[in-house]
C-alpha atoms as one frame of an Amber mdcrd trajectory, in Angstrom:
protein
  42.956  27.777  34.490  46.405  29.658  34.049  47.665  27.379  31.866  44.349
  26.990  29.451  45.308  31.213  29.539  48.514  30.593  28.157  47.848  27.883
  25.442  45.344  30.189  24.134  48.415  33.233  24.162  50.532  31.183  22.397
  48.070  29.980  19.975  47.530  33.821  19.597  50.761  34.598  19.469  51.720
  31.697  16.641  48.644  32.842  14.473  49.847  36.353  14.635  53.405  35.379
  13.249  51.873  33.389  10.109  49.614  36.304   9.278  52.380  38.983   9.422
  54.492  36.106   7.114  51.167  36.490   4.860  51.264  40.238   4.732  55.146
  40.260   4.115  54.260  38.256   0.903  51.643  40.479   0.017  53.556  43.467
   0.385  56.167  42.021  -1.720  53.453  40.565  -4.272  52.444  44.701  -5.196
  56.198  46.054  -4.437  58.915  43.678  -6.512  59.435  43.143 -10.020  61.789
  40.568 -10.042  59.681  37.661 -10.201  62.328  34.787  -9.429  63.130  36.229
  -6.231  59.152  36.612  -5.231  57.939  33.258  -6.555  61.491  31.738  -3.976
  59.884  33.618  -1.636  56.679  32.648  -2.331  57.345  28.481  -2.181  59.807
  29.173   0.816  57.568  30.840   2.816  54.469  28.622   1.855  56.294  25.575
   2.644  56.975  26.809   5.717  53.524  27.747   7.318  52.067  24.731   6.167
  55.015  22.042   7.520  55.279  20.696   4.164  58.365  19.315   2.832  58.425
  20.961  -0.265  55.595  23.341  -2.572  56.172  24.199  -6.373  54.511  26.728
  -8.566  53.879  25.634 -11.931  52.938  28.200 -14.572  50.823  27.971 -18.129
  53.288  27.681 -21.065  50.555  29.390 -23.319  49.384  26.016 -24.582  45.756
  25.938 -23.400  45.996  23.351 -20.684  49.274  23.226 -19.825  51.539  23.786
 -17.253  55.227  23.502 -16.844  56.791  23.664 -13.008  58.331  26.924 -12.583
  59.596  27.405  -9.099  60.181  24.725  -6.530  61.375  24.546  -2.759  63.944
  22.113  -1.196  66.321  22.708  -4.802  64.175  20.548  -6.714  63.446  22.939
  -9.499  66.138  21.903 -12.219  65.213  18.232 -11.947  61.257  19.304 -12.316
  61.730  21.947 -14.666  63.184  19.716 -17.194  60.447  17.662 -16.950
């Protein structure tokens, strides 16, 4: 029984952590106006609450229906940028 106790703690605990990671973004999201910085911070952190090797944000390039990669984790963004 103890130990089902502290599963569910940690679990707890870990779920807590992501959703003050979320918040941290969201503060950022109303408080910064550099946008490089906050879209890093934005793939960084995504890619790192959802254990995934790497995340991009692509943007519109004010052609209606398309999108050009903007910012990407893991140093990829030159490579996919000049795509």
């Amino acid at each position: 029984m103890a130990s089902i106790g502290r599963r569910r703690v940690k679990g707890s605990e870990h779920r807590v952590r992501r959703l003050e990671r979320i918040l941290s973004v969201s503060r950022d999201l109303t408080s910064t106006l550099a946008l490089e910085p906050l879209l890093e911070r934005i793939v960084d952190t995504a890619t790192d609450l959802t254990a995934s090797e790497s995340a991009s944000i692509l943007l519109t390039d004010g052609r209606p229906g398309q999108l050009r990669f903007h910012t990407c984790s893991n140093g990829s963004t030159q490579k996919l940028v000049s795509m």
